[in-house]
C-alpha positions as CSV (number, residue, x, y, z in Angstrom):
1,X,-34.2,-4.3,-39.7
2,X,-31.1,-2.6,-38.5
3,X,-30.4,0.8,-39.4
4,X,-26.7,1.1,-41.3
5,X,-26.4,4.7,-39.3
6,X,-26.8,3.6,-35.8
7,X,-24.4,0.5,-36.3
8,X,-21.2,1.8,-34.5
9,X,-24.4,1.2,-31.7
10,X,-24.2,-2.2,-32.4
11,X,-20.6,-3.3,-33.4
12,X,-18.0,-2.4,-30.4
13,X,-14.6,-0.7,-31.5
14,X,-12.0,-3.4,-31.5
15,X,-9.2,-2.6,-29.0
16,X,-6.2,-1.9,-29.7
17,X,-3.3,-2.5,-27.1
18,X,-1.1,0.5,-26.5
19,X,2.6,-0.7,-27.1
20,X,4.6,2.4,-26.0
21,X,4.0,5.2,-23.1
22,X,4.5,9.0,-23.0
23,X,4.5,10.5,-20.1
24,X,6.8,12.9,-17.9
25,X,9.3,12.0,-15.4
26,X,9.0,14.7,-13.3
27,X,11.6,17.0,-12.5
28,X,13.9,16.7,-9.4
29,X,13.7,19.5,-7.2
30,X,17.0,20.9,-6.3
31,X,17.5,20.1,-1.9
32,X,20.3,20.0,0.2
33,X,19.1,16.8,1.5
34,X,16.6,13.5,0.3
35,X,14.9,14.2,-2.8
36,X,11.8,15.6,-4.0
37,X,10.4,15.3,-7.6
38,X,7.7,17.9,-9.3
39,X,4.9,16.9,-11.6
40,X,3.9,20.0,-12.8
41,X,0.0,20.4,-14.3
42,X,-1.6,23.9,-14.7
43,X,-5.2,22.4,-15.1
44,X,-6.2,23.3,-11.7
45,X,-5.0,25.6,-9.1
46,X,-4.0,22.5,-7.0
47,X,-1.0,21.0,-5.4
48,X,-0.6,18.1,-3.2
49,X,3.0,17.5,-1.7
50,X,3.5,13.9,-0.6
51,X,6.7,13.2,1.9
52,X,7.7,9.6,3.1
53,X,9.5,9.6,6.3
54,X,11.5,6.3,7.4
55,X,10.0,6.5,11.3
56,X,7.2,3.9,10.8
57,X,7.2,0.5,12.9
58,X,10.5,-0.8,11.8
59,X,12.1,1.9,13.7
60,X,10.7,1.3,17.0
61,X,12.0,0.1,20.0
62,X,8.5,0.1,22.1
63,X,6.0,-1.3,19.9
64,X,3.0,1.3,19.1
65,X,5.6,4.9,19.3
66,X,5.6,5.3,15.7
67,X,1.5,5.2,16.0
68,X,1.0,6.8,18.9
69,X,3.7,9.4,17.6
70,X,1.5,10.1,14.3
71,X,-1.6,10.0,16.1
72,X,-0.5,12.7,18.6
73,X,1.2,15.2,15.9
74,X,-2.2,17.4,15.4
75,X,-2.7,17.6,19.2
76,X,-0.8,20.5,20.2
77,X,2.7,22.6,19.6
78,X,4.6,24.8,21.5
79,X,2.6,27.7,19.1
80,X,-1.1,26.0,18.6
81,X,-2.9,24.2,20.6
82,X,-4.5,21.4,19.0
83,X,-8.0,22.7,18.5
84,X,-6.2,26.1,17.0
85,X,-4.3,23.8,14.7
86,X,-7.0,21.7,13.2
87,X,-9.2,25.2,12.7
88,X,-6.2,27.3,10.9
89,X,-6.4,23.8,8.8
90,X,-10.1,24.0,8.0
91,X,-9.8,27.7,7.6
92,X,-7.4,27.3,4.7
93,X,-9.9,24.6,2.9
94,X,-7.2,22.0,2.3
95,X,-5.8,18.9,4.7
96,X,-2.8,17.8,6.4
97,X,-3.1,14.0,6.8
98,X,-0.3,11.7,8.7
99,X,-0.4,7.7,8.5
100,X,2.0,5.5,9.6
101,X,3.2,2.9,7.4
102,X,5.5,0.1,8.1
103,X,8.9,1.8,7.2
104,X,8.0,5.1,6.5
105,X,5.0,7.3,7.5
106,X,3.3,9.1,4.8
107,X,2.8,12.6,5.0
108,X,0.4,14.5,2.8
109,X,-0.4,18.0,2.3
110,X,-2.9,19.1,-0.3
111,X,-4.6,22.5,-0.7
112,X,-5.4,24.9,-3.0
113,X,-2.4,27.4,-4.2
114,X,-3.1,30.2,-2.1
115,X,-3.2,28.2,1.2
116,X,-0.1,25.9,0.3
117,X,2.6,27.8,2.6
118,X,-0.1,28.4,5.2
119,X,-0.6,24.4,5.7
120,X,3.6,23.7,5.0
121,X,4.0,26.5,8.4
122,X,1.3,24.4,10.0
123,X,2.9,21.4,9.4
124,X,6.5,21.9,10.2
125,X,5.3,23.7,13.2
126,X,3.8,19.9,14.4
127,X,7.5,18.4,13.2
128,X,9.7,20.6,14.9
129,X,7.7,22.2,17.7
130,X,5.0,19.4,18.9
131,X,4.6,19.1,22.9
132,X,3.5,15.1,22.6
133,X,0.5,15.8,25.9
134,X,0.8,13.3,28.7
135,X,-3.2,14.0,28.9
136,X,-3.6,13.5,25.3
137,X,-1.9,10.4,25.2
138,X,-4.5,8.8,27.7
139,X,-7.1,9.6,25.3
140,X,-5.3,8.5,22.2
141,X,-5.2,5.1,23.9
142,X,-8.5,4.8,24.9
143,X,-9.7,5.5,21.5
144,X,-7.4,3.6,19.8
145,X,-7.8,0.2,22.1
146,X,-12.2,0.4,21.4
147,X,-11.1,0.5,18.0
148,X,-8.8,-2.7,18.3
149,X,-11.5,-4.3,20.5
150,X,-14.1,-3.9,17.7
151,X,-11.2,-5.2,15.2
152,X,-10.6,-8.3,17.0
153,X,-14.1,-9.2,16.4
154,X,-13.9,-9.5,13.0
155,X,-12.4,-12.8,11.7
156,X,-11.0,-11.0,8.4
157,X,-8.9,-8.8,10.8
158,X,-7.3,-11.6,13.0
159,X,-7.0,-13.8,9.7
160,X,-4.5,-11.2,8.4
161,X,-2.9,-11.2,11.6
162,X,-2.1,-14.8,11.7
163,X,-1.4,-15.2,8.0
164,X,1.4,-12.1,8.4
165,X,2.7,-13.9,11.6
166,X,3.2,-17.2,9.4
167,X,5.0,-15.4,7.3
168,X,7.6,-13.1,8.9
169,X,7.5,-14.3,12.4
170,X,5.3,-12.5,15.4
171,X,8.1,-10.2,16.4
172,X,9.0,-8.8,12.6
173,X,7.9,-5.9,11.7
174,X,6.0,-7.3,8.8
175,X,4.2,-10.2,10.9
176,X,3.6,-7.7,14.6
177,X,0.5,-6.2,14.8
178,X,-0.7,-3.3,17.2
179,X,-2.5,-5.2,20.4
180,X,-3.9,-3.1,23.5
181,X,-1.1,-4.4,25.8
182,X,1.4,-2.2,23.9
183,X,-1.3,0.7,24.5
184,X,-0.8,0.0,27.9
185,X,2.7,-0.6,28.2
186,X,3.5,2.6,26.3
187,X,5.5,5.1,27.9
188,X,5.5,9.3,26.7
189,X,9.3,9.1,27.2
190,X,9.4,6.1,24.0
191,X,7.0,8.2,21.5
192,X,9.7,11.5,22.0
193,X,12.7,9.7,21.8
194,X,11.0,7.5,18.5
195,X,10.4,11.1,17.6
196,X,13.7,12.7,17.9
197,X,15.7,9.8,17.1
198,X,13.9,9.6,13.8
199,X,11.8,11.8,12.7
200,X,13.5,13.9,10.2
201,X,14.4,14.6,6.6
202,X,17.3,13.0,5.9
203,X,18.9,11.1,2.4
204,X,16.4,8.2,3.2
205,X,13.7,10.6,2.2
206,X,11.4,10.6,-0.9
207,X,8.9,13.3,-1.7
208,X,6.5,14.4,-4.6
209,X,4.7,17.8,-5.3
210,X,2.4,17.4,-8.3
211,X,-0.1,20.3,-9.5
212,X,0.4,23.7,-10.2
213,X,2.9,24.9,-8.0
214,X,5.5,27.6,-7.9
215,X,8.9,29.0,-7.2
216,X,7.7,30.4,-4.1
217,X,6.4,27.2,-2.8
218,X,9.6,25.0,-3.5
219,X,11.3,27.3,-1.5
220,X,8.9,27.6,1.2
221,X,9.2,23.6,0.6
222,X,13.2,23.6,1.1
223,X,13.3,26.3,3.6
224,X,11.0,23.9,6.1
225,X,12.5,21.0,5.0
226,X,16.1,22.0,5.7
227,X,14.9,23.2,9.3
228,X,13.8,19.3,9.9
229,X,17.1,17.7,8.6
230,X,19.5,16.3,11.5
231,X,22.3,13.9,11.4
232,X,20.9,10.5,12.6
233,X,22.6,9.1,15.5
234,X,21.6,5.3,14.6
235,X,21.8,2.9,11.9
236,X,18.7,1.3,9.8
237,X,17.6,-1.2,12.4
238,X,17.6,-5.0,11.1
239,X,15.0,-7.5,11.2
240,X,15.1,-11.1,10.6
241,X,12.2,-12.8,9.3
242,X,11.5,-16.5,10.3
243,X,12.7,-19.5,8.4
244,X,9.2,-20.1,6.3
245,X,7.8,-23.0,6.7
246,X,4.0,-23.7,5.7
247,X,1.6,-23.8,8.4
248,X,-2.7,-23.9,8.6
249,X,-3.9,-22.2,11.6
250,X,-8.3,-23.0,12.5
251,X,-9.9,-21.2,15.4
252,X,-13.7,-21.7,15.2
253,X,-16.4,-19.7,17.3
254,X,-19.7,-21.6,18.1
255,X,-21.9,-18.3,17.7
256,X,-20.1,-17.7,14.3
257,X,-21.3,-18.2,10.3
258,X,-18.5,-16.8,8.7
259,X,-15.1,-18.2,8.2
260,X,-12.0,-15.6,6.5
261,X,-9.7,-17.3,4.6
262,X,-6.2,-16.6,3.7
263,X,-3.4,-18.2,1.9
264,X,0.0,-17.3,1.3
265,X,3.1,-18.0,0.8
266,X,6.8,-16.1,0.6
267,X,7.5,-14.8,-3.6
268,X,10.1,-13.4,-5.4
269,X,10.9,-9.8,-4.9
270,X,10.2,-6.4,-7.1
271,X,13.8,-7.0,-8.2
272,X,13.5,-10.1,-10.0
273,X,13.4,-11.1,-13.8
274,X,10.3,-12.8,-13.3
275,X,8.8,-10.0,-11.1
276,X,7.1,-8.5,-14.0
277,X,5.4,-11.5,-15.5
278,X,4.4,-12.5,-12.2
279,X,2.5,-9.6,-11.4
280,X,0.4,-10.1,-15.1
281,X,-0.5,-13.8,-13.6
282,X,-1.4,-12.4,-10.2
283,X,-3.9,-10.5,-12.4
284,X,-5.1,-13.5,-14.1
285,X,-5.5,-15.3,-10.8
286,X,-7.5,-13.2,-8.2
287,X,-6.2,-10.0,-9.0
288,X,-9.5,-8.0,-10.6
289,X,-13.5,-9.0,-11.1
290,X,-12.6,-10.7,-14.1
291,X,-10.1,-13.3,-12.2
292,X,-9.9,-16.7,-12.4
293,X,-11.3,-17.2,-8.4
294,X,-13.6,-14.2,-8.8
295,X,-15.3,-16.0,-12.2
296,X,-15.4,-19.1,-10.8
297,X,-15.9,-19.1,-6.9
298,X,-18.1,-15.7,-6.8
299,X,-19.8,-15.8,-10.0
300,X,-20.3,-19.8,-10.6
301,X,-20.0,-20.8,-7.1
302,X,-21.7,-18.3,-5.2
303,X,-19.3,-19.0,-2.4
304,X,-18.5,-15.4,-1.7
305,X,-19.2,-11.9,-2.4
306,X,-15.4,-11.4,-3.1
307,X,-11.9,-13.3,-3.5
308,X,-8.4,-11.6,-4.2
309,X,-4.6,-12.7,-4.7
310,X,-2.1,-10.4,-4.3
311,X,1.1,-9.7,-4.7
312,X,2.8,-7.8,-1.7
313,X,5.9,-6.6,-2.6
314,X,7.9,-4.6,0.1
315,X,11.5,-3.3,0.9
316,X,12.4,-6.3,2.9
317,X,9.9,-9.0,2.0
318,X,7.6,-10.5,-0.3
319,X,4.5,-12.6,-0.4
320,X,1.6,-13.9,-2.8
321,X,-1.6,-13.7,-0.5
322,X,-5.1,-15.0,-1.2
323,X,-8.1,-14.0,0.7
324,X,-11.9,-14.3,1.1
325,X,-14.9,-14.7,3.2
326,X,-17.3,-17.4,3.2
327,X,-20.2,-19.3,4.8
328,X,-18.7,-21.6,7.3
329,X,-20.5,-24.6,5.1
330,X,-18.5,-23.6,2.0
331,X,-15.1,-23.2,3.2
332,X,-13.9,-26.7,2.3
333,X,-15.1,-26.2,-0.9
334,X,-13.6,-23.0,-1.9
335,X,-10.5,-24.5,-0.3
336,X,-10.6,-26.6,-2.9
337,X,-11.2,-24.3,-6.3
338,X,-8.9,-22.0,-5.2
339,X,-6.2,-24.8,-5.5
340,X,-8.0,-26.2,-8.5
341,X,-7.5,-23.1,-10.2
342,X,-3.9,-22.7,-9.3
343,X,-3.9,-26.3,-11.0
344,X,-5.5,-24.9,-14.0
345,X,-2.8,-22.3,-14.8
346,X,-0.3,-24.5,-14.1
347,X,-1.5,-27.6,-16.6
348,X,-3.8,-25.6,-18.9
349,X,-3.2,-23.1,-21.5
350,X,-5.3,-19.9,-21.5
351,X,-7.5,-20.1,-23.9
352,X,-8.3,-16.8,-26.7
353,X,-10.8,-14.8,-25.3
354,X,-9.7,-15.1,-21.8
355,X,-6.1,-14.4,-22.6
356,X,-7.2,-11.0,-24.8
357,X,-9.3,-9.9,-21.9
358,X,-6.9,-10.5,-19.4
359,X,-4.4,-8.2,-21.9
360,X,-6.5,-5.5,-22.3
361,X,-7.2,-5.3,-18.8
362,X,-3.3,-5.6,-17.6
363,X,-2.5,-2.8,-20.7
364,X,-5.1,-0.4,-18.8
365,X,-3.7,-1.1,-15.6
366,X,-0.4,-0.3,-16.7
367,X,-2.0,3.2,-18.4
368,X,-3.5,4.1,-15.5
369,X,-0.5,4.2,-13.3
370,X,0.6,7.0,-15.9
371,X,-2.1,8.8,-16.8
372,X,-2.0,12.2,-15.2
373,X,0.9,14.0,-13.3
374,X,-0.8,12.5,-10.0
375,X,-0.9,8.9,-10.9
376,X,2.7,9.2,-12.1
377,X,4.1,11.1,-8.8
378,X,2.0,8.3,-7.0
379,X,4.0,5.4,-9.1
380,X,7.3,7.5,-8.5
381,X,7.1,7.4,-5.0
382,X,6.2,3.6,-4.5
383,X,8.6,2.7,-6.9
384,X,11.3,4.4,-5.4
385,X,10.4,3.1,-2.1
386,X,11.2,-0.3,-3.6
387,X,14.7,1.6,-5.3
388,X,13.5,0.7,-8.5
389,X,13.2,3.9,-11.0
390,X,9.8,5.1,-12.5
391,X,11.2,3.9,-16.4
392,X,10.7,0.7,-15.5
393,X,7.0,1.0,-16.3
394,X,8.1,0.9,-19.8
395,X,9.6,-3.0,-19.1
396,X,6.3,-3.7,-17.4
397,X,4.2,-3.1,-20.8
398,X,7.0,-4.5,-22.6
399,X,7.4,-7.7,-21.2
400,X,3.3,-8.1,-21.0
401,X,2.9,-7.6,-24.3
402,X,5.9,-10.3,-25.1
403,X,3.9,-12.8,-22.7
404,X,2.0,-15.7,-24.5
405,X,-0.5,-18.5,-22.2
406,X,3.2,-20.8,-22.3
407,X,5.1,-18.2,-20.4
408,X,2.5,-17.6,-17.7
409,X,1.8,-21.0,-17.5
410,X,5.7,-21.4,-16.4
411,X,5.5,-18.9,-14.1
412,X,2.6,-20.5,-12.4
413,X,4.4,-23.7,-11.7
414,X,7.7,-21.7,-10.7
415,X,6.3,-19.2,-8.6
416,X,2.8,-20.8,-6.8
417,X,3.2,-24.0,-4.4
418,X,0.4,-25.2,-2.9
419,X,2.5,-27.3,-1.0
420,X,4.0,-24.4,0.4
421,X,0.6,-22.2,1.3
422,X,0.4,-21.8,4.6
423,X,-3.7,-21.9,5.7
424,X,-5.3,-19.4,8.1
425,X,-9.3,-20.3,8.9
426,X,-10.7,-17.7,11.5
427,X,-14.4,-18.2,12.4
């Protein structure tokens, strides 16, 4: 017999979808140059500043300078060698990380308050003042190309290669990939002149500081920032992608078990009506545990451990991508669901349980892009990467919530060709 005061135990809450946001936009920081937007939150005596740089790989003219240039920014200044640097870091108890992206590299700073303006000192001292070791350089390749050779042994790795080749074109920004003959071929001369030539704060710029910072800091902020900003000499460089057409690459190994599989093919871009819809049937498809392919080729199959779509939206390109891994024996098979499943949104109606689930799950998504000041400044910046502006998370919930199984089914026949999937097996 159940006891009436320990039901709530037994009946779940129903959920209830949340049809509007709150949250705050930030405010934009008042610079001379590019643009920097606070997210203020007092909770915790914390800041993190985020900068994004445009100095990644599309700005090279000797392939591997923008990530030989990152790698070699920690390794010594005309102030700190680069042991004393990385030890006033640890002595302060916060980081200074460096990746290089694509189009930008990524520049994070995070710390406690007191040590905020010790770590921005450190780190404009590696902008502005960093030697760039002909000695150092000869390690950072060694290490780097063991890390490449172990890469290249793992058929996920090379199937992302070839499937970003298909798409853009080997000699793209998008579709190149780092290979040890650039390590080799790379000259100190290219990484300083990648470095001068573009490594500055300029309009191009985008940057976040979220936490509890102060007046002091912006300033100390500004100051460093307005030390770093220089007229660039050259114009954004252009890239052409290849004219797409679908392809299916197979490279099999006699000593291997494993096949990686991707699929993809060209999409619409972040701009585009549809671009908001899409993204809810991406979701649907492969795009959390409680996907189409994940249900049905992980869960009922057993093919795979895991299966994903995605949708890559970037500044200059766009692409739907599916990937896995599987037994050699099961390949063909999972070949197969993945396009009977595309089949399935595209004829088939989502049925009522499956379509509230996948709802409730998009309308979280969408919350958690929002719901503290770090999540928003982290939506704000790739956002405005893409130039769209950070209120246009309200047209995302909107237009999910107006969705209905017709509309998605639409989009899946507009926006997904199998026809057009190029194939990429790597044993």
């Amino acid at each position: 017999m159940t006891n009436p005061s320990n039901s709530w135990r037994i009946k779940p809450p129903e959920i209830a979808l949340t049809e509007q946001l709150s949250f705050h936009q930030g405010k934009g920081l008042p610079l001379d140059v590019g643009r920097i937007q606070g997210f203020y939150d007092d909770r915790q005596p914390f800041v993190q500043i985020n900068l994004l740089i445009p100095a990644g790989t599309w700005f090279e003219s000797q392939y591997g300078a923008a990530q030989m240039m990152v790698s070699l920014l920690k390794s010594g200044t005309s102030n700190h060698s680069g042991e004393t640097l990385n030890a006033l870091i640890e002595e302060t108890g916060g980081n200074i990380t460096i990746q290089r992206g694509t189009y930008y590299i990524h520049i994070i700073v995070q710390g406690l308050n007191h040590s905020i303006e010790i770590l921005l000192d450190l780190l404009f001292d590696m902008l502005r003042e960093s030697i760039f070791d002909e000695s150092e350089l000869s390690k950072r390749v060694t290490i780097l190309s063991n890390k490449l050779r172990r890469l290249h042994q793992q058929p996920e790795y090379r199937a992302s290669k070839e499937i970003s080749k298909l798409l853009y074109g080997e000699s793209h920004p998008y579709g190149r990939s780092l290979d040890i003959q650039h390590l080799e071929e790379i000259k100190m001369q290219d990484i300083r002149e990648h470095a001068n030539q573009w490594l500055s704060w300029n309009s191009d710029c985008i940057g976040t500081i979220v936490g509890c910072y102060n007046r002091s800091m912006i300033d100390h902020l500004s100051k460093g920032l307005s030390r770093l900003t220089k007229h660039l000499s050259s114009s954004i460089p252009e890239h052409e992608a290849i004219a797409y057409h679908a392809k299916k690459i197979v490279t099999q190994r006699q000593d291997s078990t494993q096949h990686a599989i991707r699929l993809a093919h060209p999409t619409i871009s972040a701009h585009h009506e549809d671009a908001y819809g899409l993204r809810f049937l991406n979701n649907v498809l492969g795009g959390f545990f409680g996907s189409r392919l994940m249900s049905n080729i992980r869960e009922d199959k057993g093919y795979t451990y895991g299966i994903q779509s995605s949708l890559h939206q970037l500044k200059y390109g766009n692409s739907l991508i599916i990937g896995t891994e599987v037994a050699h024996q099961y390949t063909e098979a999972t070949l197969q669901e993945i396009f009977h499943e595309i089949q399935r949104l595209q004829n088939e109606l989502i049925k009522e349980g499956e379509w509230r689930m996948m709802q409730n799950y998009y309308n979280g998504l969408i919350l958690r892009t929002v719901n503290s000041a770090f999540s928003v400044a982290k939506t704000y910046r790739r956002l405005t990467a893409l130039g769209i502006p950070l209120d246009s998370i309200h047209k995302d919930l909107e237009v999910s919530l107006s969705l209905n199984p017709t509309k998605v089914r639409e989009l899946a026949r507009k926006h997904i060709d199998i026809d057009q999937l190029s194939q990429v097996i790597i044993a």
